[in-house]
PyMOL Python script that loads the backbone (N, CA, C, O; Angstrom):
from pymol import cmd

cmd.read_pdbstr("""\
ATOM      1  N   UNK A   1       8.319  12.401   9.238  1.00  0.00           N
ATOM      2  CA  UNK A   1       8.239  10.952   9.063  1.00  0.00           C
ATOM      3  C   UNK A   1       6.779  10.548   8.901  1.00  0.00           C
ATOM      4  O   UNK A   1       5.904  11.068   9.593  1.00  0.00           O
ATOM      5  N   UNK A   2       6.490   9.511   7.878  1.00  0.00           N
ATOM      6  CA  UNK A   2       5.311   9.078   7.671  1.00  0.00           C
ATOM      7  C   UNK A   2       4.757   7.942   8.824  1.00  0.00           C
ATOM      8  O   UNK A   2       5.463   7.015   9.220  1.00  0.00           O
ATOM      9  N   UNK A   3       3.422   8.183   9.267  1.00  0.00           N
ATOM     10  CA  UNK A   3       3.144   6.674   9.901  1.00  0.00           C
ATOM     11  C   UNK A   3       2.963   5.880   9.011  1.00  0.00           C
ATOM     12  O   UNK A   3       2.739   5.964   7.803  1.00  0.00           O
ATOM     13  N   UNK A   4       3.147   4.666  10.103  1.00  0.00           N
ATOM     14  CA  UNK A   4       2.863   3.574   9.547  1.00  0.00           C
ATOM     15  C   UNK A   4       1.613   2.807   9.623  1.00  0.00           C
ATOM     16  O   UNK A   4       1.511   1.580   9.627  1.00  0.00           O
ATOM     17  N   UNK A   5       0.595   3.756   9.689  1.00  0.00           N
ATOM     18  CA  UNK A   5      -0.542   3.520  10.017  1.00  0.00           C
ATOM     19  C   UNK A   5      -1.208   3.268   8.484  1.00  0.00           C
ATOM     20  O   UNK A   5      -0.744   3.687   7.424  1.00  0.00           O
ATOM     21  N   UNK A   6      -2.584   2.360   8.701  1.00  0.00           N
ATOM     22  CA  UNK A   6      -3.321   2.603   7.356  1.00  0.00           C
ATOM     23  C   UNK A   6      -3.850   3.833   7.328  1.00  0.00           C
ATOM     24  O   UNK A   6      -4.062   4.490   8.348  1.00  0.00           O
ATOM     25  N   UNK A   7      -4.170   4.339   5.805  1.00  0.00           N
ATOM     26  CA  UNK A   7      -4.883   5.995   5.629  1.00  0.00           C
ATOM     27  C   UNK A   7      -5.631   5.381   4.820  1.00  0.00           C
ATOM     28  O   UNK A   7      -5.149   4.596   4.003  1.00  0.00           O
ATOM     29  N   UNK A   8      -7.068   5.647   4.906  1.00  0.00           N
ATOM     30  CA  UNK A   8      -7.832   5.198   3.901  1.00  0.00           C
ATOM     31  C   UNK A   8      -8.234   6.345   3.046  1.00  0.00           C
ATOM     32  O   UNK A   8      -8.918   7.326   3.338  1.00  0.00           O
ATOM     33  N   UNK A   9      -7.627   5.993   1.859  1.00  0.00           N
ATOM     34  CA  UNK A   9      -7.470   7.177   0.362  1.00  0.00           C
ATOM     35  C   UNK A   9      -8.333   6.183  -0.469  1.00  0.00           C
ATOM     36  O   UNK A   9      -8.141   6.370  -1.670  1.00  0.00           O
ATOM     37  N   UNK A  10      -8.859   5.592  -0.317  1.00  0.00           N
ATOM     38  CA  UNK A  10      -9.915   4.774  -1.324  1.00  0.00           C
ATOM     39  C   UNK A  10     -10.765   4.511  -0.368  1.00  0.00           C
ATOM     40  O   UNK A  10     -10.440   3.948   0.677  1.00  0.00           O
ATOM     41  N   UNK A  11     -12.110   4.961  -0.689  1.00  0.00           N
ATOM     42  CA  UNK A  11     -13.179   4.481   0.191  1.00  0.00           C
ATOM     43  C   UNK A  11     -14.865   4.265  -0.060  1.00  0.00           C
ATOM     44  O   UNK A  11     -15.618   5.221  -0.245  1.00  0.00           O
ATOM     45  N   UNK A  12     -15.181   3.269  -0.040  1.00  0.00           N
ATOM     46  CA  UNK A  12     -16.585   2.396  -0.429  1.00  0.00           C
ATOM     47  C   UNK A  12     -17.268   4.070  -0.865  1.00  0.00           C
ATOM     48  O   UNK A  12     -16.840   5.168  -0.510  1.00  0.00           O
ATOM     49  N   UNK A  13     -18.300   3.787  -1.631  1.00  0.00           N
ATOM     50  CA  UNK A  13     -19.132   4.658  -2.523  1.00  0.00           C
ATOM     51  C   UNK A  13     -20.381   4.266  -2.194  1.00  0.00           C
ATOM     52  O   UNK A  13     -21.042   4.397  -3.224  1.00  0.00           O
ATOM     53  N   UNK A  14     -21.120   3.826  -1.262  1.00  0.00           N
ATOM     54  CA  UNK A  14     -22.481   2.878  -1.621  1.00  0.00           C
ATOM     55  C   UNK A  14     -23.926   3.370  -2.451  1.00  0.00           C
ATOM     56  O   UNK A  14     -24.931   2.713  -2.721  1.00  0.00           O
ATOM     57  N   UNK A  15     -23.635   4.584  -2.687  1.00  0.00           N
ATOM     58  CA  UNK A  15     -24.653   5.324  -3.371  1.00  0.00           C
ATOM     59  C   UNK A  15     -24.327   4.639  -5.071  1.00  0.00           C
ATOM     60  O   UNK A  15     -25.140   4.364  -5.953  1.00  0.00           O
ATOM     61  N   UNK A  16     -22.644   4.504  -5.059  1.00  0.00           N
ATOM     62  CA  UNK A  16     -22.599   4.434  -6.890  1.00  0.00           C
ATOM     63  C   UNK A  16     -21.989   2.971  -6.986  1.00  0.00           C
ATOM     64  O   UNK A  16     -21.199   2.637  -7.869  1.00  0.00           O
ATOM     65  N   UNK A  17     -22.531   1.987  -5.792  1.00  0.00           N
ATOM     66  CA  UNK A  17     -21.516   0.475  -5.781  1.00  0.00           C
ATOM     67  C   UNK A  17     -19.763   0.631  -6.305  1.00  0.00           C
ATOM     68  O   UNK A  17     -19.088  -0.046  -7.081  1.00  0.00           O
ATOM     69  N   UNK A  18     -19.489   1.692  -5.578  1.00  0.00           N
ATOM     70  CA  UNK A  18     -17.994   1.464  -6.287  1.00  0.00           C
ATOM     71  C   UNK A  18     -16.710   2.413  -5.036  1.00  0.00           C
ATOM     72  O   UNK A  18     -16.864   2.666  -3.841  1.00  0.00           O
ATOM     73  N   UNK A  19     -15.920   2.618  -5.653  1.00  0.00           N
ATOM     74  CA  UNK A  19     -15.270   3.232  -4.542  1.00  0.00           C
ATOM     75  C   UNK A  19     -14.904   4.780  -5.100  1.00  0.00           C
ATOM     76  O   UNK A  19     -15.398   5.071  -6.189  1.00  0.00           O
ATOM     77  N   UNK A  20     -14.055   5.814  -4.414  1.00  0.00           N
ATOM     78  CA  UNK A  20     -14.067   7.311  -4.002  1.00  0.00           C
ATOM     79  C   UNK A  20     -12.518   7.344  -3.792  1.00  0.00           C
ATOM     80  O   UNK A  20     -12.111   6.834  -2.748  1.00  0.00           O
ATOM     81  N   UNK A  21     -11.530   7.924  -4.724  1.00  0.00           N
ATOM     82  CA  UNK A  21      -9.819   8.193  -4.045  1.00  0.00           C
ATOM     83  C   UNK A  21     -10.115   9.163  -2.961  1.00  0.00           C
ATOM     84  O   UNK A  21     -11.304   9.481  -2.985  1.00  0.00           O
ATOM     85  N   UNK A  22      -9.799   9.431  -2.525  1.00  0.00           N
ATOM     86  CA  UNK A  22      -9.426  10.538  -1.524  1.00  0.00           C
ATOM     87  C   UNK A  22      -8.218  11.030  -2.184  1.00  0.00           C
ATOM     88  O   UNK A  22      -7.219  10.315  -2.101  1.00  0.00           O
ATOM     89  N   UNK A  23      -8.141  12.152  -2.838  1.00  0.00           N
ATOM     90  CA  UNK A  23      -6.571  12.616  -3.553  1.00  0.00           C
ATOM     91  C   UNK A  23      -5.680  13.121  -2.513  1.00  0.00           C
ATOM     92  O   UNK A  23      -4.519  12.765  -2.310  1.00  0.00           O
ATOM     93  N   UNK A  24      -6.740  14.481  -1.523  1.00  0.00           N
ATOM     94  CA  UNK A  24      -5.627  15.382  -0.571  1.00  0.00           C
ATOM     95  C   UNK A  24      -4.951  14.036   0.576  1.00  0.00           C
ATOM     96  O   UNK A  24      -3.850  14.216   1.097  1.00  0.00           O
ATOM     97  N   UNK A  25      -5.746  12.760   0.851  1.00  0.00           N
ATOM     98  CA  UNK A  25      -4.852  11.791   1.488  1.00  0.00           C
ATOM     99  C   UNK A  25      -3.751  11.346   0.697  1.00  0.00           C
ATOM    100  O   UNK A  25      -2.577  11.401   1.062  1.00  0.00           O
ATOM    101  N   UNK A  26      -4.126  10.943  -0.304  1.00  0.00           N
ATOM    102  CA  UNK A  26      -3.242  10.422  -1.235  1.00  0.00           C
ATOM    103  C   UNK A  26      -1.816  11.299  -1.472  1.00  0.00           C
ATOM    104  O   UNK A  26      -0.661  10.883  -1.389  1.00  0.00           O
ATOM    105  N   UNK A  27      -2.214  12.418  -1.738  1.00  0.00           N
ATOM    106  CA  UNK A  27      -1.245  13.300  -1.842  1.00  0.00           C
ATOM    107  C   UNK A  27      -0.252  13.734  -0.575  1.00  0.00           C
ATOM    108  O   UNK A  27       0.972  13.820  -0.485  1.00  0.00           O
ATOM    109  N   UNK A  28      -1.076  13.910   0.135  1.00  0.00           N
ATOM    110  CA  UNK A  28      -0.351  13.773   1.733  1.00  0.00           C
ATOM    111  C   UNK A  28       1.113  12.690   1.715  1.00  0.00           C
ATOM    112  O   UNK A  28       2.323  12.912   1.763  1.00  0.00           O
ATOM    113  N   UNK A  29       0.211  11.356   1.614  1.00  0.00           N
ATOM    114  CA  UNK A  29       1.594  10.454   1.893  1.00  0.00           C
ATOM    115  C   UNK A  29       2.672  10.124   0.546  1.00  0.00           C
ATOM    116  O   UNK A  29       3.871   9.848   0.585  1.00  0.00           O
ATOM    117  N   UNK A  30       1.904  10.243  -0.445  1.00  0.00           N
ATOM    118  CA  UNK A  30       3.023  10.342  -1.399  1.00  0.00           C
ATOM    119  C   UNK A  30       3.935  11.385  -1.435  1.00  0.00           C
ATOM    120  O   UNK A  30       5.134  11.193  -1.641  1.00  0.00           O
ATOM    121  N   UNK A  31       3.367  12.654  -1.215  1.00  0.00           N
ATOM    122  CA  UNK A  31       4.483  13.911  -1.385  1.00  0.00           C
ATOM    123  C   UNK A  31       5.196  14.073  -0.069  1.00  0.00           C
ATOM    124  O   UNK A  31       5.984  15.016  -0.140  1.00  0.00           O
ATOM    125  N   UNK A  32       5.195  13.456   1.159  1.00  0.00           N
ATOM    126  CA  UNK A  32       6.062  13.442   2.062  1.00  0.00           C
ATOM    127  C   UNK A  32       7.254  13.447   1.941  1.00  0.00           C
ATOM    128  O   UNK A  32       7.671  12.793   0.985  1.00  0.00           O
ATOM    129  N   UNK A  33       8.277  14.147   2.805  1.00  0.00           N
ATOM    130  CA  UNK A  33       9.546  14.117   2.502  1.00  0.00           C
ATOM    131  C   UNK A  33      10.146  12.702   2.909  1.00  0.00           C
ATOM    132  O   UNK A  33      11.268  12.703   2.402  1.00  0.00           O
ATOM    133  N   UNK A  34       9.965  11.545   3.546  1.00  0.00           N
ATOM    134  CA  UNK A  34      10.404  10.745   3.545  1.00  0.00           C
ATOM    135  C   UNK A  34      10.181   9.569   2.284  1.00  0.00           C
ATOM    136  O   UNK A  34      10.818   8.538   2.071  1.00  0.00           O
ATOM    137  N   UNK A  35       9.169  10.084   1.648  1.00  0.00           N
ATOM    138  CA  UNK A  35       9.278   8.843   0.249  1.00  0.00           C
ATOM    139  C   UNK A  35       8.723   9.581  -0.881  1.00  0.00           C
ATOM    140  O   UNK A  35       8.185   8.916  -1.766  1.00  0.00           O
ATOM    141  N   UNK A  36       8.767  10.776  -0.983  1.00  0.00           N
ATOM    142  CA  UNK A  36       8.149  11.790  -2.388  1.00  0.00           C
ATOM    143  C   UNK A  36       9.293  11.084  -3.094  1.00  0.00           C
ATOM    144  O   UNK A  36       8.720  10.410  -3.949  1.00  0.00           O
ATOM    145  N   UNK A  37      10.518  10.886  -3.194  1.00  0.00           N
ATOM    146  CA  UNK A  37      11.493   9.993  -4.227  1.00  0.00           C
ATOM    147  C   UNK A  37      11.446   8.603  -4.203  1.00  0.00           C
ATOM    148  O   UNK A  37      12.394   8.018  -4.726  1.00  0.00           O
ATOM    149  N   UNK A  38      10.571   7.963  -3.723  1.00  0.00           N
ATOM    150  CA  UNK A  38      10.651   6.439  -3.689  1.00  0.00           C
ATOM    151  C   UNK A  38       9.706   5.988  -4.343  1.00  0.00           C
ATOM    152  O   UNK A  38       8.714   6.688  -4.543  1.00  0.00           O
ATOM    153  N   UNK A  39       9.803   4.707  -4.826  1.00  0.00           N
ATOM    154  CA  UNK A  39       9.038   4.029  -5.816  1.00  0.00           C
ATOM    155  C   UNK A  39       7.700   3.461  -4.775  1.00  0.00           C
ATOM    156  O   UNK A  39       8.044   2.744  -3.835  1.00  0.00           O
ATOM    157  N   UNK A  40       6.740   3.658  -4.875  1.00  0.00           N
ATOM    158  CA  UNK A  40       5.129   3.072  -4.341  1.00  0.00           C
ATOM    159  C   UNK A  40       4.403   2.364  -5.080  1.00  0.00           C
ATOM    160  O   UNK A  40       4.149   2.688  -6.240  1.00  0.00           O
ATOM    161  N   UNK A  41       3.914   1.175  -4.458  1.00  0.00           N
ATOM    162  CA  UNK A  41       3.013  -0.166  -4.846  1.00  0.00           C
ATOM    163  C   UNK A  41       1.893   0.408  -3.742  1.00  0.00           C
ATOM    164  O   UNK A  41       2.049   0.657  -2.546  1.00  0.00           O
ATOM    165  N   UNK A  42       0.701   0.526  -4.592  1.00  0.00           N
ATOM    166  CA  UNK A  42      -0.820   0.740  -3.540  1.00  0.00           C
ATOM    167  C   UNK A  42      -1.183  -0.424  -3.866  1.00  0.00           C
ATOM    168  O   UNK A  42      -1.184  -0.669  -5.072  1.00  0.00           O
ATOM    169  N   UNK A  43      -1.573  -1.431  -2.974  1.00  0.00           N
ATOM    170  CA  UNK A  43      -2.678  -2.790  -3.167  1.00  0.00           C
ATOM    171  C   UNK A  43      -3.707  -2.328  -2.051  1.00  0.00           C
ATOM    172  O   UNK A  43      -3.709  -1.801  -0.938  1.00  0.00           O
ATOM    173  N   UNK A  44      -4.580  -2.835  -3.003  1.00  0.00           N
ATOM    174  CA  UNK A  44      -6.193  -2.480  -2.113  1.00  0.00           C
ATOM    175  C   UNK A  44      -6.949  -3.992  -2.427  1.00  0.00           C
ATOM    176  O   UNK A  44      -7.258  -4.636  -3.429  1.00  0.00           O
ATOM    177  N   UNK A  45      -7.017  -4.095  -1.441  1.00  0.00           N
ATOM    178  CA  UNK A  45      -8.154  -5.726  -1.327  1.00  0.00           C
ATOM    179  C   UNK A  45      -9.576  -5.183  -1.175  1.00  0.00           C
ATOM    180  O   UNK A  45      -9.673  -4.044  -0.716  1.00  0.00           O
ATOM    181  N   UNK A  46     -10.668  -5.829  -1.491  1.00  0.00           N
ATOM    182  CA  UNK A  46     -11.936  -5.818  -1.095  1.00  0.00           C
ATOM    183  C   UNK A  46     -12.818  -7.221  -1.152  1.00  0.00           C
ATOM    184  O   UNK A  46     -12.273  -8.167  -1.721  1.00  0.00           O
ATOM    185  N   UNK A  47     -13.692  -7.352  -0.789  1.00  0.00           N
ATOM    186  CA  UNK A  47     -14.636  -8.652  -0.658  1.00  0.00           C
ATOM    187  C   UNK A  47     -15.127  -9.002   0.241  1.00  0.00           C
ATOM    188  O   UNK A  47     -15.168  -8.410   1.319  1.00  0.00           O
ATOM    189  N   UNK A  48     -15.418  -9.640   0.075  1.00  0.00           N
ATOM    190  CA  UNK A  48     -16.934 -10.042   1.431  1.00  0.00           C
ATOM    191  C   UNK A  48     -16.234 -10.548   2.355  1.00  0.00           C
ATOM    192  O   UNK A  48     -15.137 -11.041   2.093  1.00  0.00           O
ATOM    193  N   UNK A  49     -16.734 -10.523   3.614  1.00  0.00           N
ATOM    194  CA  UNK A  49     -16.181 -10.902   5.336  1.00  0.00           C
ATOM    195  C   UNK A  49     -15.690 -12.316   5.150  1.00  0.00           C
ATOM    196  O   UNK A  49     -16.142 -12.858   4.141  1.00  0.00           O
ATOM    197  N   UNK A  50     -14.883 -13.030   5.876  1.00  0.00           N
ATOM    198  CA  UNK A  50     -14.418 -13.957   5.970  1.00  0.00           C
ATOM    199  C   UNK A  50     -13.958 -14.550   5.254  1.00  0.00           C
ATOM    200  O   UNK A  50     -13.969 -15.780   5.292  1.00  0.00           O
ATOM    201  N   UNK A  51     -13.141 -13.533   3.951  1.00  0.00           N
ATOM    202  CA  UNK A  51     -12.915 -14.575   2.421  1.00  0.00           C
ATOM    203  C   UNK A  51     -10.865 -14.180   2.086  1.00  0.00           C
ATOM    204  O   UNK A  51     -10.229 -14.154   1.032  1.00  0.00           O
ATOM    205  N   UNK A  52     -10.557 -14.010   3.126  1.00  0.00           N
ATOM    206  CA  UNK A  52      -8.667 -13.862   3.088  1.00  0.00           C
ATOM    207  C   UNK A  52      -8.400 -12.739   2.631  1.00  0.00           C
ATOM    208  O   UNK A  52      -7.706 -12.723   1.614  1.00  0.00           O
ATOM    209  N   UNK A  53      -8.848 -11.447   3.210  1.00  0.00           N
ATOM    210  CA  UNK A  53      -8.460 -10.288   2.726  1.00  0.00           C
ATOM    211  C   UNK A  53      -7.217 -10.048   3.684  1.00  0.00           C
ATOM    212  O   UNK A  53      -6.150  -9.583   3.283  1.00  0.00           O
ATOM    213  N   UNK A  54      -7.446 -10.376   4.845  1.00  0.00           N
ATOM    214  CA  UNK A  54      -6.612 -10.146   5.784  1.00  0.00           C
ATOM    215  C   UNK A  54      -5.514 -10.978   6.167  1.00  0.00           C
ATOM    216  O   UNK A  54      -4.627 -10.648   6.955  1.00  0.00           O
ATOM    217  N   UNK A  55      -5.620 -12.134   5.539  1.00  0.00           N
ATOM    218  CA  UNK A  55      -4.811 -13.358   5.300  1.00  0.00           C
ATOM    219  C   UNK A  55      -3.934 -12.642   4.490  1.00  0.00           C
ATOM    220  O   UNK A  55      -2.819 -12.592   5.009  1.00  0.00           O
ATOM    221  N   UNK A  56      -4.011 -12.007   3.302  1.00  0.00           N
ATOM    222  CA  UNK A  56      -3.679 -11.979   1.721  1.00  0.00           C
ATOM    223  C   UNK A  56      -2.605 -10.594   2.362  1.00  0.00           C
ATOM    224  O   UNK A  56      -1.396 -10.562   2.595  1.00  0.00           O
ATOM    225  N   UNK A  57      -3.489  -9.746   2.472  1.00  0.00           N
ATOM    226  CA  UNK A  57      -2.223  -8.453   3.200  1.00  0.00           C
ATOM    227  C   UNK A  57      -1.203  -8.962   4.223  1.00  0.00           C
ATOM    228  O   UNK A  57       0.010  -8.752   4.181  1.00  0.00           O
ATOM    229  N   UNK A  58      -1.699  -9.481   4.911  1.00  0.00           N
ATOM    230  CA  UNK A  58      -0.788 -10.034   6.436  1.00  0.00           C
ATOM    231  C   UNK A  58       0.676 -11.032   5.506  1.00  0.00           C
ATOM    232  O   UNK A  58       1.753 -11.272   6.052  1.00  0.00           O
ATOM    233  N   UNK A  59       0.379 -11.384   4.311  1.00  0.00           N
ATOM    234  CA  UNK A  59       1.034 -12.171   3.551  1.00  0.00           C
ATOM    235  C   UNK A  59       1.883 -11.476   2.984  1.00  0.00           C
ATOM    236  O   UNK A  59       3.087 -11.690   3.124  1.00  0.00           O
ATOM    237  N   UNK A  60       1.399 -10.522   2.242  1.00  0.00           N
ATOM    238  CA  UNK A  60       1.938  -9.548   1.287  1.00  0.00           C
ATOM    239  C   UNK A  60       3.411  -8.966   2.530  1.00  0.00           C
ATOM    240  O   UNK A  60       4.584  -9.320   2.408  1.00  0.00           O
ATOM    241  N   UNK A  61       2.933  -8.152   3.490  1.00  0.00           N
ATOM    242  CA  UNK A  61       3.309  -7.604   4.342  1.00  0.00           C
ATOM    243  C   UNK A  61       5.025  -8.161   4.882  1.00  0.00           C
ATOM    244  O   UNK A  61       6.147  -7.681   4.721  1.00  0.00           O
ATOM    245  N   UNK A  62       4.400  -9.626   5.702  1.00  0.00           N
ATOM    246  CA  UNK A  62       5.644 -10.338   6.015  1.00  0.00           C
ATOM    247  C   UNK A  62       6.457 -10.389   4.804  1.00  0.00           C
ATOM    248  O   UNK A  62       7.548  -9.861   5.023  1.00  0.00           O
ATOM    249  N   UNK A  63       6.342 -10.831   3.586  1.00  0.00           N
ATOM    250  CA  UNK A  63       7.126 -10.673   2.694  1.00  0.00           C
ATOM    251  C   UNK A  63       8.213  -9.756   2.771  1.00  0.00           C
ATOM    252  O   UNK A  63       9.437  -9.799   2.892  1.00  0.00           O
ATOM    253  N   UNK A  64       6.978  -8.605   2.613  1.00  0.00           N
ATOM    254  CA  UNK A  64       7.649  -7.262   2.141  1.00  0.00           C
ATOM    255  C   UNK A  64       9.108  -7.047   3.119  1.00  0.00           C
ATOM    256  O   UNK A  64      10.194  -6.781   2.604  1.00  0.00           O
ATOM    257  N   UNK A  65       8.891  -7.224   4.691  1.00  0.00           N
ATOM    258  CA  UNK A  65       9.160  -7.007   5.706  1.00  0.00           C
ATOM    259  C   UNK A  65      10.705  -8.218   5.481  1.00  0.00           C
ATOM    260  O   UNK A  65      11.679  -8.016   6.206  1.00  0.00           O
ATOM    261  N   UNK A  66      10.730  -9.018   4.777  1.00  0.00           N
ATOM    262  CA  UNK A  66      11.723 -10.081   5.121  1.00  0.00           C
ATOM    263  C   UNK A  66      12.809  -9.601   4.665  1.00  0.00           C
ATOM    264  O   UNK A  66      12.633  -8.614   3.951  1.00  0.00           O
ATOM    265  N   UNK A  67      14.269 -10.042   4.858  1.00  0.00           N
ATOM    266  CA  UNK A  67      15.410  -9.613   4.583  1.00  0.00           C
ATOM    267  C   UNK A  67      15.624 -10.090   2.784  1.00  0.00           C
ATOM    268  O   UNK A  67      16.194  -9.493   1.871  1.00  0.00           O
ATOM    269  N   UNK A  68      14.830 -11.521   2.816  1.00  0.00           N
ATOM    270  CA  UNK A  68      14.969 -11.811   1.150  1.00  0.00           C
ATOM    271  C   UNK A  68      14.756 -11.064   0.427  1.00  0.00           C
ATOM    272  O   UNK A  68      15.600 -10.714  -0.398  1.00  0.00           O
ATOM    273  N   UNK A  69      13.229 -10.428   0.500  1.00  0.00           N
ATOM    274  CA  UNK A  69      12.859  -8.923  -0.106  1.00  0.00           C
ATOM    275  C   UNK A  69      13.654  -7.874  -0.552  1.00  0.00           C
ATOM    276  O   UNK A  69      13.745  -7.345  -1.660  1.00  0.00           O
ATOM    277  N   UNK A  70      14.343  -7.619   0.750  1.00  0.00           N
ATOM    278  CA  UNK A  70      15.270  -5.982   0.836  1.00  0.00           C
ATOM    279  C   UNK A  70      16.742  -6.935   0.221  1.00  0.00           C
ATOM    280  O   UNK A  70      17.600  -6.110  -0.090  1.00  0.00           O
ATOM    281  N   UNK A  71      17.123  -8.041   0.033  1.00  0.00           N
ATOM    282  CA  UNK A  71      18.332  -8.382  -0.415  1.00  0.00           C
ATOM    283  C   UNK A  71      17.797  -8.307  -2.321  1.00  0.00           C
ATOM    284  O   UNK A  71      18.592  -7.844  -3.139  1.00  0.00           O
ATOM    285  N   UNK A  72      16.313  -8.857  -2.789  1.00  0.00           N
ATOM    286  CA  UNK A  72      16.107  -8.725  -4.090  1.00  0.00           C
ATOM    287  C   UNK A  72      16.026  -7.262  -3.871  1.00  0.00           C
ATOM    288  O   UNK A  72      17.149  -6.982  -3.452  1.00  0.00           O
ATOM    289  N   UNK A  73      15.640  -6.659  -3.898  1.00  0.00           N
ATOM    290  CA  UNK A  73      15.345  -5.042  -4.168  1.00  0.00           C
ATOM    291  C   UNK A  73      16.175  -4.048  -4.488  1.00  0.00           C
ATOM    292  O   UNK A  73      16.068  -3.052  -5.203  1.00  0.00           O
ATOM    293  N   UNK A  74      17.628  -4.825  -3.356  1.00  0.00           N
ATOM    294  CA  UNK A  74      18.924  -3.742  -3.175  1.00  0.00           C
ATOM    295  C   UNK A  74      19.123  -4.291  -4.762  1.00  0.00           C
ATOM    296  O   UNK A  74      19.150  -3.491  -5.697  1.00  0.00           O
ATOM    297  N   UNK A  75      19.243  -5.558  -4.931  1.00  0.00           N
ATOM    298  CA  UNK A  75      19.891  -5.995  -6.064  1.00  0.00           C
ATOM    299  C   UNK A  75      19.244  -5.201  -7.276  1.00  0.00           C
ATOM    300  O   UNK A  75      19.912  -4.490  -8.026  1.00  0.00           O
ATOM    301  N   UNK A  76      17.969  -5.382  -7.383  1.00  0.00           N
ATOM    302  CA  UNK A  76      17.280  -4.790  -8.520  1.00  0.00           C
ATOM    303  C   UNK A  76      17.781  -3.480  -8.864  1.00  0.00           C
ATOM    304  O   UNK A  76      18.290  -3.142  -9.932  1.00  0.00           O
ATOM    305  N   UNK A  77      17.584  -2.816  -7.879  1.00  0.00           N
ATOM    306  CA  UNK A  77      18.108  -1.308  -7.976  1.00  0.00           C
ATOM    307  C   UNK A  77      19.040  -1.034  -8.533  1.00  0.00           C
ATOM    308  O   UNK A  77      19.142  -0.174  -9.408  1.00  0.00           O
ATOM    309  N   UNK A  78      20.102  -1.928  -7.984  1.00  0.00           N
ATOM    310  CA  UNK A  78      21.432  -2.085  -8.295  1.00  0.00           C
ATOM    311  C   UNK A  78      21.725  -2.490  -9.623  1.00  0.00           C
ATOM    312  O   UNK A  78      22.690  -1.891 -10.097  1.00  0.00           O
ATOM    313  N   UNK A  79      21.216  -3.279 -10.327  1.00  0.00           N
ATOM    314  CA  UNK A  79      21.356  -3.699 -11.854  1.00  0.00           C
ATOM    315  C   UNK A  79      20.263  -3.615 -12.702  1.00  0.00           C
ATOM    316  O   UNK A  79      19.874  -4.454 -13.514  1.00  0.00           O
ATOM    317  N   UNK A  80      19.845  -2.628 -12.464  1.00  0.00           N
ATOM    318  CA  UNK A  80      18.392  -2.119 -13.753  1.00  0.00           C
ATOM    319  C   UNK A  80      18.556  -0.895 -12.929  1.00  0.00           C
ATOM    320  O   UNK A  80      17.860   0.097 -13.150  1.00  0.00           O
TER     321      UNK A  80
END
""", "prot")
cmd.dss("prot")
cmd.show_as("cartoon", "prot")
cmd.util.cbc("prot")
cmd.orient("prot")
């Protein structure tokens, strides 16, 4: 089973202003046996302190988490 923890597979570069995948993380949680067959959305926020990065995920998140979500999703699946 995968945690549900964050893994940071993208990470600040400050030598080249940009960012670095981490693949063997990356690869880790994608090829897991609990979702190597499931469809994955990566969103990565960045920006300066105090500007709704954490607002914006915490948003994303509850969404994701709501029953409306998993009632569109079953459906989607279901007819496409």
């Amino acid at each position: 089973m995968v945690s549900k923890e964050a893994v940071p597979f993208l990470e600040l570069n400050d030598a080249k202003n940009g960012f670095v995948l981490n693949l063997k993380e990356l690869e880790k949680i994608l090829l897991a046996d609990d979702v190597k067959d499931t469809a994955v959305a990566i969103i990565s926020v960045a920006g300066a302190y105090r500007q709704g990065k954490s607002f914006l995920l915490n948003f994303i998140l509850r969404y994701l988490e709501s029953v409306v979500s998993f009632v569109l999703f079953y459906l989607y699946l279901k007819f496409y």
